[in-house]
C-alpha positions as CSV (number, residue, x, y, z in Angstrom):
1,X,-13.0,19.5,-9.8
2,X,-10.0,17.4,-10.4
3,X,-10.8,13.8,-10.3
4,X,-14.7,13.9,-11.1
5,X,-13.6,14.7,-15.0
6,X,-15.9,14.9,-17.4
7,X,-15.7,13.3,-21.1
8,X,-12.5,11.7,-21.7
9,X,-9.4,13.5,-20.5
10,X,-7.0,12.0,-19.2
11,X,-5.9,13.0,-15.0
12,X,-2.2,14.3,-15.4
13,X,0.5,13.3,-12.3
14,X,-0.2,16.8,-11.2
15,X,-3.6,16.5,-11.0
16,X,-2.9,12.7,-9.8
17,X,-0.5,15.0,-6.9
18,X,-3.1,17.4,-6.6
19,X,-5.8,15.1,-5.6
20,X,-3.7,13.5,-3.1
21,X,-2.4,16.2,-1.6
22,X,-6.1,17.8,-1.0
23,X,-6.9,14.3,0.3
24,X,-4.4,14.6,2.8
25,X,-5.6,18.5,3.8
26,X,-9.4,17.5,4.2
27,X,-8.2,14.6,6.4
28,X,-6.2,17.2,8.5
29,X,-9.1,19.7,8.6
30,X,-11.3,16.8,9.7
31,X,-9.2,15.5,12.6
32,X,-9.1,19.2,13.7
33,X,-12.5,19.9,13.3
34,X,-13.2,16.9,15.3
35,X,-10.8,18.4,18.0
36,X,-12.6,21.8,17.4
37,X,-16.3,19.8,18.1
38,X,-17.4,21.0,14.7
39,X,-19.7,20.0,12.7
40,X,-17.5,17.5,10.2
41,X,-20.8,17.0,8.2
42,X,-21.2,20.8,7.2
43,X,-20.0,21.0,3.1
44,X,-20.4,23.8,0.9
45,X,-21.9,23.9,-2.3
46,X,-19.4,23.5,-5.4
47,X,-20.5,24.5,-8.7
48,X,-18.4,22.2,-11.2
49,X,-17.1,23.3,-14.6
50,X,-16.9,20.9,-17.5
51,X,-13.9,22.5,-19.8
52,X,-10.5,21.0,-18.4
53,X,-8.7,24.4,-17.8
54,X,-12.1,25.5,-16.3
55,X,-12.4,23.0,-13.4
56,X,-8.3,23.7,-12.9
57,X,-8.4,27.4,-12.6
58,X,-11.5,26.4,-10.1
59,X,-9.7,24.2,-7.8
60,X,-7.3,26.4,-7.6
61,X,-9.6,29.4,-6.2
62,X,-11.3,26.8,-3.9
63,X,-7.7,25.8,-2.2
64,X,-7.2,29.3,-2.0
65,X,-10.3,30.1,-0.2
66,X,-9.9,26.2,2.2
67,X,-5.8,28.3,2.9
68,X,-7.6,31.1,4.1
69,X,-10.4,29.7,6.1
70,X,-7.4,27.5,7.9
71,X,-5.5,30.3,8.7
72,X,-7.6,31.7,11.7
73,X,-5.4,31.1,14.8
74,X,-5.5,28.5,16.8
75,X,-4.8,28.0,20.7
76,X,-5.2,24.5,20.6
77,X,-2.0,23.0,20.4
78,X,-2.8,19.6,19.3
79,X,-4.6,21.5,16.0
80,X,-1.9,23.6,15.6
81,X,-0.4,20.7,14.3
82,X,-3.0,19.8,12.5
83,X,-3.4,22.9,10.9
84,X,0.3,23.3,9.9
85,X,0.3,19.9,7.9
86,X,-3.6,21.1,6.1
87,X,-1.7,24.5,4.8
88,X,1.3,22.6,4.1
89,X,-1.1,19.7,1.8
90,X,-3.3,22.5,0.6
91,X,0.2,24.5,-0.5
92,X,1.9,21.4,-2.1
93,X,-1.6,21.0,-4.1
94,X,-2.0,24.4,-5.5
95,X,1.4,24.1,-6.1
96,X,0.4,21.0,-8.3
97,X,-2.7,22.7,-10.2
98,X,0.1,25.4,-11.2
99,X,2.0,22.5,-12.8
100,X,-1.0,21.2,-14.5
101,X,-2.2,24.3,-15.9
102,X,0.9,25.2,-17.2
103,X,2.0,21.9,-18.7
């Protein structure tokens, strides 16, 4: 939504932030999925949004929805970990989107 851009517009630091930051959260999510012995392979579908503000305001509710789906407790304590540094990536990116949108 943020770095697949469409046309010419050009990727603001935010969104340059935002990117990493959910790069850093999917890698989290990954190692503790891998910890978890699920299925790493398993994406949803992601309907993209050509008009800039669009595809913003749509990352934004897909971070949301990745926070809440992280937020189920966890008794493992080597994902607990894990799972504190995805909310605090997938935090520091919506937190980044907000930025962008209102730049």
């Amino acid at each position: 939504m943020i770095e697949h851009r469409p046309g010419d517009w050009v990727q603001s630091m935010d969104e340059q932030q935002a990117v990493h930051r959910i790069d850093a959260a999917i890698n989290e999510i990954r190692q503790a999925s891998i910890w978890d012995g699920k299925n790493i392979n398993d994406h949803p579908p992601v309907t993209e949004t050509v008009e800039h503000q669009g595809r913003l305001h749509a990352a934004l509710d897909y971070l949301r929805q990745a926070r809440q789906e992280v937020s189920y407790a966890e008794d493992n304590g080597a994902v607990q970990g894990l799972q504190s540094r995805a909310y605090q990536h997938i935090d520091g990116a919506i937190g980044a989107i907000k930025n962008a949108l209102h730049s």
